[in-house]
SEGUTOR-154628 format. One line per field, with one value per residue: y, x, z of N, C-alpha, C in turn. Coordinates in steps of 0.2 Angstrom, whole numbers, plus 2048, in hexadecimal, padded with zeros to 3 digits. Atoms other than C-alpha are relative to their C-alpha. Last residue first. Example, Ala and Ser with C-alpha at 12.3 -4.5 7.8 and 13.67 -1.06 7.14 Angstrom:
REM residues 2
n.Y (7FA/7FA)
n.X (7FC/804)
n.Z (7FF/800)
ca.Y (7FB/7EA)
ca.X (844/83E)
ca.Z (824/827)
c.Y (805/806)
c.X (7FC/804)
c.Z (803/800)
This chain:
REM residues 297
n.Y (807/804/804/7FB/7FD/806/800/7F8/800/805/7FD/7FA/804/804/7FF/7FD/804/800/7FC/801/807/807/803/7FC/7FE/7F9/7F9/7FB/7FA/7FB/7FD/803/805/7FC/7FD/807/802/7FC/801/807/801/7FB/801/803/7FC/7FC/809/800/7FD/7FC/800/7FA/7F9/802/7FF/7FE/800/7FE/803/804/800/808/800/7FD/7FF/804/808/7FC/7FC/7F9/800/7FA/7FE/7FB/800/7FC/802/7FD/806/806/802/803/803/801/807/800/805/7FF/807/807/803/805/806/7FF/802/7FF/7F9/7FF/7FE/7FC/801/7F8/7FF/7F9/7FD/7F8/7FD/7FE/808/801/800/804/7FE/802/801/800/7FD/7FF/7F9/801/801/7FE/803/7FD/803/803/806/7FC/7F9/7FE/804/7FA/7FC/803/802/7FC/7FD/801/7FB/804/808/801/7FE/801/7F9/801/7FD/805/7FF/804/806/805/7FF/801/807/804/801/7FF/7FB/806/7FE/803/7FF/801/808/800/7FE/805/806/803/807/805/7FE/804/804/800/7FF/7F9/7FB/7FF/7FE/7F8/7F9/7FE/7FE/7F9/7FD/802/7FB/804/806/801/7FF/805/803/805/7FA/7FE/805/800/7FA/800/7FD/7FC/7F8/7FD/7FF/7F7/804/7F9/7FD/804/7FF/806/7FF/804/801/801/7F8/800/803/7FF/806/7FE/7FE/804/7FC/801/7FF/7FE/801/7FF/7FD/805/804/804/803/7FB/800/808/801/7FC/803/805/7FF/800/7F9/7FF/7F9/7FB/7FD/7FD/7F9/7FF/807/7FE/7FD/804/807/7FA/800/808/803/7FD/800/805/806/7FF/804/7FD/804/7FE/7FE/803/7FE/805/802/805/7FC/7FD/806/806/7FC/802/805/7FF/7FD/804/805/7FD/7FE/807/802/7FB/7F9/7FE/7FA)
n.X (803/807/7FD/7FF/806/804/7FE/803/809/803/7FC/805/806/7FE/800/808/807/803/801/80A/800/7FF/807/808/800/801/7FF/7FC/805/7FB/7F9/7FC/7FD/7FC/7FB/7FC/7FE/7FC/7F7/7FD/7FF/7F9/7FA/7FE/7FD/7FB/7FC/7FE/7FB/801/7FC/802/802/804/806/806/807/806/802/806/805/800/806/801/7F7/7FA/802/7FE/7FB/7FE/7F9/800/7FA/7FA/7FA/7FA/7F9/805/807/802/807/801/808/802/804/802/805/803/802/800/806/800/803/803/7FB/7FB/7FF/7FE/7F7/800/7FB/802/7FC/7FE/7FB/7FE/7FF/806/804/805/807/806/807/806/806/808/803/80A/802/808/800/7FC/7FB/7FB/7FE/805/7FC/7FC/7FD/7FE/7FE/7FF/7FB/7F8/7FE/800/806/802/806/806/7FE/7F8/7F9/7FA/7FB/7F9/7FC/7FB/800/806/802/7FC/806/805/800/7FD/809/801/806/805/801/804/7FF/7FA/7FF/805/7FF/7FA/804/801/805/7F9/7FC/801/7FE/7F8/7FC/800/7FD/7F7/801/801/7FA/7F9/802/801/7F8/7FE/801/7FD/7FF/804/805/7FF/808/801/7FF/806/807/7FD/803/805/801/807/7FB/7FB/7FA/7FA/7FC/7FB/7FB/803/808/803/805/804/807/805/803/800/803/809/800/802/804/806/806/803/806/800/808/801/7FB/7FC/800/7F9/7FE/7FD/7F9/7FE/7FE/7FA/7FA/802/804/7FB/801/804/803/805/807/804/802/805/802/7FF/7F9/7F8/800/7FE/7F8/7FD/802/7FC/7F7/801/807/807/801/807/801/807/802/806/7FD/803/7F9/801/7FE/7FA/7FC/803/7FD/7F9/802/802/7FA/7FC/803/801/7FB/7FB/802/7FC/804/803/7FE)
n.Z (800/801/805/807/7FF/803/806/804/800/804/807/801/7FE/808/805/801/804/805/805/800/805/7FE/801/800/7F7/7FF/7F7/802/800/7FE/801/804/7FD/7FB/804/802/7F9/7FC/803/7FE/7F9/7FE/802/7FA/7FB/802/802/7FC/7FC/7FB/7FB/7FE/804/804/7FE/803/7FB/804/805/7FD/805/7FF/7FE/809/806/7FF/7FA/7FA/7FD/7FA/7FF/7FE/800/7FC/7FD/7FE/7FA/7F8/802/806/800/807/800/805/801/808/803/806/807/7FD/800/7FE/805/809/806/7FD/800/7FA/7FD/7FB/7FB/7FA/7FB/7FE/7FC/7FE/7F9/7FD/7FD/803/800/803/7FD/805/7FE/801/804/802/802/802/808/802/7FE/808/802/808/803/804/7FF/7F9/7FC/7F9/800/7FE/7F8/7FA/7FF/7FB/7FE/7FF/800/807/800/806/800/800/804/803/80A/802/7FE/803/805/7FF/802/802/801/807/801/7FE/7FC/7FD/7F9/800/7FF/7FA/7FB/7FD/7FE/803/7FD/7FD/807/808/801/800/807/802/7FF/7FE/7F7/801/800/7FD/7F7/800/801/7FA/7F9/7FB/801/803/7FD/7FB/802/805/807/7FF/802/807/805/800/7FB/800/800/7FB/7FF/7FE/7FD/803/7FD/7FB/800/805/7FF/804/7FD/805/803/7F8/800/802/804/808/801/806/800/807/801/805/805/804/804/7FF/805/7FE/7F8/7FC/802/7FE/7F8/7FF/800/7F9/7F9/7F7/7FE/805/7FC/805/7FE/804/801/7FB/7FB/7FA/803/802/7FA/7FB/801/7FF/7F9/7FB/804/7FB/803/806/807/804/806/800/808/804/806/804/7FF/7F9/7FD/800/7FD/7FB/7FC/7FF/7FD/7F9/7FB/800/7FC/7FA/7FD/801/7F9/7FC/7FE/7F8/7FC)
ca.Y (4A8/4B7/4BD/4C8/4BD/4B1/4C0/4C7/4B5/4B3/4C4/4C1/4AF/4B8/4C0/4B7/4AC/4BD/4BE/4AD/4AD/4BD/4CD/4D9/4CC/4C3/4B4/4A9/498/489/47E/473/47C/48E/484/477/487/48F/47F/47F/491/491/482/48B/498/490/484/497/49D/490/484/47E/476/46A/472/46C/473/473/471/481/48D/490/49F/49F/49E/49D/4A8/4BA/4B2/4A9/49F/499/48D/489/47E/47E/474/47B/471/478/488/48D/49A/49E/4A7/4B3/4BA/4C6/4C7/4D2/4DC/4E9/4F8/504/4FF/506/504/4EF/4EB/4DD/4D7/4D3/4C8/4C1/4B4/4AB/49C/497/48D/49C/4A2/49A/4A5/4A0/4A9/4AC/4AC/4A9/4A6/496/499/491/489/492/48A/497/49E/4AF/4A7/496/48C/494/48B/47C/483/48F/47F/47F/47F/47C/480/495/495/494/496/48F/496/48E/49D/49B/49B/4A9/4B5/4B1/4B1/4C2/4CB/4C7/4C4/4B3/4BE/4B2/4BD/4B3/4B3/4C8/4CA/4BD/4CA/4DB/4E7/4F8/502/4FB/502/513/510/50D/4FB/4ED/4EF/4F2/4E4/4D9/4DE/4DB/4CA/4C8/4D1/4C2/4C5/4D6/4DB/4D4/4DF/4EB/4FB/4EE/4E3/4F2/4F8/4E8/4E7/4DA/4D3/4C3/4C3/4C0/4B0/4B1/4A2/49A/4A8/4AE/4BE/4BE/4CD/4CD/4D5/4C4/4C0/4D1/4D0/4E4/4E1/4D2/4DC/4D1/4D8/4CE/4CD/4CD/4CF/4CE/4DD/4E5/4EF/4F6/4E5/4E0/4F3/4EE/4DE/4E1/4EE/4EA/4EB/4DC/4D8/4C7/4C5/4BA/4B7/4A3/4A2/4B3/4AD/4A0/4AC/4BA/4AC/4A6/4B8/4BA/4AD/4B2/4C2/4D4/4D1/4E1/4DC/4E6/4E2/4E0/4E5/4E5/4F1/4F8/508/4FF/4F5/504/50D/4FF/503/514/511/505/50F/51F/515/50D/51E/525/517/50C/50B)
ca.X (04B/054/063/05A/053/062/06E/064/066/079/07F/074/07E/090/08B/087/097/09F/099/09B/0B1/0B3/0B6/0C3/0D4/0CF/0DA/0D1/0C9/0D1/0C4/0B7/0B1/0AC/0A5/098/092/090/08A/07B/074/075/06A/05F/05E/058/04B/044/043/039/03E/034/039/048/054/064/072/083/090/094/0A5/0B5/0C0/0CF/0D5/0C3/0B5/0BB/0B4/0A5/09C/08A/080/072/067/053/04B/03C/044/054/055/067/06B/07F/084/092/096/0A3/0A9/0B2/0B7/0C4/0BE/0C9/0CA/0C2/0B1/0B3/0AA/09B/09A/08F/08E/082/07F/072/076/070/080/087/093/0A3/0B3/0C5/0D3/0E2/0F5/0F8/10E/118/12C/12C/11A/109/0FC/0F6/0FB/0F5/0EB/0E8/0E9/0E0/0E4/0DB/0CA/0CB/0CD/0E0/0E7/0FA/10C/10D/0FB/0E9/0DB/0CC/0BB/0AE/0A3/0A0/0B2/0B8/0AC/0B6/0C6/0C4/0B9/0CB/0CA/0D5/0E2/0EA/0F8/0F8/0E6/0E5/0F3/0EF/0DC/0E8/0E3/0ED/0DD/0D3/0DF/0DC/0CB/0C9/0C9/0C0/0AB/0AA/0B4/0A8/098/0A2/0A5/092/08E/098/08F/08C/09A/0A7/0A0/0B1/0B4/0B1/0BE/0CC/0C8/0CE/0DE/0E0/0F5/0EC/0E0/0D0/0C5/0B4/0AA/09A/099/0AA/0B0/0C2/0CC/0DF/0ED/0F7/0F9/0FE/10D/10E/109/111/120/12E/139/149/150/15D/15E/14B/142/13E/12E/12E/12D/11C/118/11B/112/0FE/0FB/10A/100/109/119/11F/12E/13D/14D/14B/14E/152/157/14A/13C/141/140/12F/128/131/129/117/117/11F/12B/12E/13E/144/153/158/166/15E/165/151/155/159/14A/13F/14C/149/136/138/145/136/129/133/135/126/11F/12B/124/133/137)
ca.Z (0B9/0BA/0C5/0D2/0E0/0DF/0E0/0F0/0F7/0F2/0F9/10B/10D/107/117/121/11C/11E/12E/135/12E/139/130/136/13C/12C/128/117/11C/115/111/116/126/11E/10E/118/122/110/107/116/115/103/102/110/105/0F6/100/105/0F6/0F1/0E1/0D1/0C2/0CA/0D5/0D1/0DB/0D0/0DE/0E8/0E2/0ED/0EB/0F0/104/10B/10D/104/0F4/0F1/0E2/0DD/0D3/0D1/0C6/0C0/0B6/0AB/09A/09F/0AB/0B1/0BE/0C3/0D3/0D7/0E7/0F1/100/10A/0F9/0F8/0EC/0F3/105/116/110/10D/103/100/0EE/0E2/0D1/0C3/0B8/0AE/0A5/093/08F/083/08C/08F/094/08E/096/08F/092/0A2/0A2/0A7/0AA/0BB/0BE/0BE/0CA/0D4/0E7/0ED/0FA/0F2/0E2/0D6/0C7/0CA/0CC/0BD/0B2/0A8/099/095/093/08D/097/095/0A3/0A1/0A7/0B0/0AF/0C3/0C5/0BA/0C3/0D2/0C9/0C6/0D6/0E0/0F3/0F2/0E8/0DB/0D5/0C5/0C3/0C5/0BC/0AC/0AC/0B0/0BA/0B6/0AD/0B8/0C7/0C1/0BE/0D1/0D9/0D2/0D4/0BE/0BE/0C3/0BC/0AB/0AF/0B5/0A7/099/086/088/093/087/07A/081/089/09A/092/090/09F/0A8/0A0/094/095/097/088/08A/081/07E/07A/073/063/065/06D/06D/078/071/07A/080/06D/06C/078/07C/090/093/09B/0A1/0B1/0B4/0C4/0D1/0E1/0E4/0E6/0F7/0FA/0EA/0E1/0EB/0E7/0D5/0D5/0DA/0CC/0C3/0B0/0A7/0B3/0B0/0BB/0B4/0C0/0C0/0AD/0A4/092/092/099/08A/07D/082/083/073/06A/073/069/06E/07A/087/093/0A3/0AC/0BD/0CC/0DE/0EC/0EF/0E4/0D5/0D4/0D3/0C7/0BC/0BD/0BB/0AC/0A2/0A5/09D/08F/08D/08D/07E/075/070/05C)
c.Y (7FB/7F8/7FC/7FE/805/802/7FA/7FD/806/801/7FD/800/805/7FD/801/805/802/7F9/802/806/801/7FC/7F8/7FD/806/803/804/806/806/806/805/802/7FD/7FC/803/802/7FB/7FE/806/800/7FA/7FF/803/7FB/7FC/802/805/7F8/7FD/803/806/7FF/803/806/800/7FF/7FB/7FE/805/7FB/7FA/802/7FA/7FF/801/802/7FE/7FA/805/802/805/800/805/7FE/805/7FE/805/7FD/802/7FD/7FF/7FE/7FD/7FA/800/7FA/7FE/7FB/801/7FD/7FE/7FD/7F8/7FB/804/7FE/803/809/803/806/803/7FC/806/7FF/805/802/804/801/803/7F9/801/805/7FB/7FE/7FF/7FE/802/804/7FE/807/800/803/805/7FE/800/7FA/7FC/7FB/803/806/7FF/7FB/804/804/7FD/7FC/805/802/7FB/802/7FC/7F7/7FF/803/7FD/806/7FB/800/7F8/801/7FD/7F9/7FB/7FE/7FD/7FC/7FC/7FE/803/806/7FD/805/7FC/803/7FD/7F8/7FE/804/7FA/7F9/7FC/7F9/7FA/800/7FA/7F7/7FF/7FE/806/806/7FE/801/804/803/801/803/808/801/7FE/805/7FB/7FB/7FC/7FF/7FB/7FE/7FB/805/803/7FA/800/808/7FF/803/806/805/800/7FF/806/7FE/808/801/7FB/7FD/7FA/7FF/7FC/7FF/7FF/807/7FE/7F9/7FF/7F8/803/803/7FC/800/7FF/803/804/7FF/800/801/7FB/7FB/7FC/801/807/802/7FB/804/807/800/7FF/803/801/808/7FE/804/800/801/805/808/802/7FE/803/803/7FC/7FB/804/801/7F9/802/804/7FF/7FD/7FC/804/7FE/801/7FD/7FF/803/7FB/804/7FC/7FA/7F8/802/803/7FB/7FE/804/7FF/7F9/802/804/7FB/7F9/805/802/7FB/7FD/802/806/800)
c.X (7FD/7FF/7F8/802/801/7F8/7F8/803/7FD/7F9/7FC/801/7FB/7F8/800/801/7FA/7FE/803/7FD/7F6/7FC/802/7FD/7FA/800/7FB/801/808/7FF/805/805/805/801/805/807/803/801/804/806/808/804/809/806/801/805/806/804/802/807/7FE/802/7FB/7FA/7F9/7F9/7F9/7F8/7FB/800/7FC/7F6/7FC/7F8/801/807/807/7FF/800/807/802/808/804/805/804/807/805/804/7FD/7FB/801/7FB/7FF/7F9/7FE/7FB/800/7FD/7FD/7FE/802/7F9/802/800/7FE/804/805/802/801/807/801/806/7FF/805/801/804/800/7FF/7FA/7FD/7FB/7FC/7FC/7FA/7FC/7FD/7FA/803/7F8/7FE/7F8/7FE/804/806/806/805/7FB/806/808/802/7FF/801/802/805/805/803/802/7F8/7FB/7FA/7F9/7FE/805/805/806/805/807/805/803/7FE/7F9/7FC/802/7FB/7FA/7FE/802/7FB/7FE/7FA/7F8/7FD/7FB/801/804/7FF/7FE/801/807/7FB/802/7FF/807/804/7FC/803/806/801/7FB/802/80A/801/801/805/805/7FF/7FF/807/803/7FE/803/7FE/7F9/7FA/801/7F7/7FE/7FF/7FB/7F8/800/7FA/7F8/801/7F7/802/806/806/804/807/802/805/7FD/7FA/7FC/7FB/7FB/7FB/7F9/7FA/7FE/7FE/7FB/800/7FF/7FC/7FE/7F9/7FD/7F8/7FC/7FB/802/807/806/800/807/802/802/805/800/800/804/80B/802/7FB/804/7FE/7F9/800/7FC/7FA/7FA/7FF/7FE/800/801/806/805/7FF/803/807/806/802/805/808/803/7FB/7FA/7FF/7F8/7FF/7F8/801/7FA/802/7FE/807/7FF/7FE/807/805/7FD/803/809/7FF/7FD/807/806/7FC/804/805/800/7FB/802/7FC/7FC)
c.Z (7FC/7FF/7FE/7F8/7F9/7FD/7FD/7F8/7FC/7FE/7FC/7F9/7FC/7FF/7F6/7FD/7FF/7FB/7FB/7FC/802/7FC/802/800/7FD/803/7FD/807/800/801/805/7FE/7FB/802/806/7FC/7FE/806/802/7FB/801/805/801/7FC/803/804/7FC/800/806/801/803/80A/808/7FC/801/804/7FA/806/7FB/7FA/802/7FE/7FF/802/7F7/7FD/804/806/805/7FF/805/802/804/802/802/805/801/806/807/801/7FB/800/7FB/7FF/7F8/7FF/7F9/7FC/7FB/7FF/808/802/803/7FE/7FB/7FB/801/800/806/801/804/804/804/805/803/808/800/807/804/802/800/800/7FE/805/7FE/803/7FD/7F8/800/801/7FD/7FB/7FE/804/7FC/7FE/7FA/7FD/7FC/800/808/806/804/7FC/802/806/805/805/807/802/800/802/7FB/800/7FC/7FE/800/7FA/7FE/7F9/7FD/802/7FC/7FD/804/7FE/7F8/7FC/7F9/800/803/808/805/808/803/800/805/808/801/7FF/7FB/800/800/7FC/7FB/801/7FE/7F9/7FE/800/800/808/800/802/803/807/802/800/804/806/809/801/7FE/804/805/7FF/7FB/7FA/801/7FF/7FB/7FC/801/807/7FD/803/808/802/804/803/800/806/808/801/7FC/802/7FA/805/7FD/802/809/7FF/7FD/7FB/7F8/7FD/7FC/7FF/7F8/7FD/7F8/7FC/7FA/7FD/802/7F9/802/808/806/7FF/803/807/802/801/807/806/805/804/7FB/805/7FB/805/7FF/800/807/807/809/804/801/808/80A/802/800/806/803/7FF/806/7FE/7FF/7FA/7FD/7F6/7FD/7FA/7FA/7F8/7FC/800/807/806/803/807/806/807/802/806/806/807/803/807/807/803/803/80B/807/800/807)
């Protein structure tokens, strides 16, 4: 039996497409199997939705003339949050409220941290983790924390590293018909992690950049690690650094210094008619060195 909130969901959204001269339907698998069918049945037409954070004023602005909206948000193997002793893995159709409610935290802060700087509660609750991969938003705190996790990302057809899903401003890897399924976290490799992010006052919870670095110390060797967003067109992550067993802040800093002026050149820098590409390199510059000074050692 449909919950009465479903079904009100379902006729505002129809009513949505309806009012912008666009005729659609609205579909609510349950397992994978049904997903699959429901994609088959709907070919080029098929939307996922999950939460609609980012899609349904994208649709509100002009849907396409036909289309088939397919909710992943009751598909329970799209629902699950797994917590294993050298992984975690989170569901797709996970909102972000739902992992910070979680043991997640415990085992992945620098995640956690993350998502406690996205939006307002309101759009925590909406946020999906496939959402926010799938919409690929190059300022997104996400696939950021993703990166310097070395996260893969699992789909209906295949699994794939962070750095070769995100393709580009608001452009990913996912084919016709292909769905995020999961996301599988690593752990337990004795790195310490954190993140920060500069905003931008004038937004809710928009980032102009935002950081994340990763500190590992084997046998008194130390390596860094570190990642941006707001720079370039996605986000774009520093070799591994090693540092041997003992490293100056000021040789830290001037590494940073150097693969930020080597990051702003070699890629694709991200439009900002507000912040110009040198401030928030110098920026992202201040993020890293306060992170490097507070992530322990």
């Amino acid at each position: 039996m449909e919950h009465e909130s479903a079904r009100r969901y379902k006729l505002w959204v129809n009513r949505t497409i309806e009012d912008k001269g666009a005729s659609g339907s609205f579909q609510s698998p349950r397992n994978l199997t049904e997903l699959l069918e429901a994609l088959t049945e709907a070919g080029d037409g098929a939307v996922i939705i999950a939460g609609g954070q980012s899609l349904l004023p994208t649709l509100a602005r002009g849907a396409p003339p036909a289309i088939c909206l397919i909710d992943v948000g009751r598909v329970v193997e799209m629902r699950k949050i797994v917590i294993a002793p050298d992984t975690v893995e989170l569901g797709a159709a996970t909102n972000f409220s739902e992992i910070l409610a979680s043991e997640v935290g415990c085992v992945l802060p620098a995640l956690a941290q993350a998502l406690r700087c996205v939006g307002t509660f309101t759009i925590r609750n909406r946020a999906t983790v496939g959402g926010s991969l799938a919409w690929a938003d190059p300022r997104a705190q996400l696939p950021l924390v993703l990166l310097i996790h070395d996260a893969i990302v699992r789909t209906t057809l295949r699994e794939l590293p962070i750095q070769e899903f995100i393709r580009g401003p608001f452009r990913c890897a996912l084919k016709p018909g292909e769905v995020v399924t999961a996301v599988r976290v690593r752990h337990a490799d004795h790195a310490h992690r954190a993140f920060a992010q500069l905003l931008d006052r004038n937004s809710a919870g928009k980032a102009i950049v935002s950081v994340a670095l990763s500190r590992s110390l084997v046998d008194g060797a130390e390596t860094l690690q570190y990642a941006v967003g707001g720079l370039a067109d996605r986000p774009v992550r520093s070799p591994v650094l090693s540092l041997g067993k003992r490293s100056s802040v000021d040789s830290r800093g001037q590494a940073v210094a150097g693969w930020l002026e080597q990051a702003s050149t070699a890629n694709s820098l991200l439009a900002d008619p507000f912040h110009s590409v040198r401030y928030r390199r110098e920026m992202a510059g201040v993020l890293i060195r306060r992170l490097d000074q507070e992530v322990p050692r």
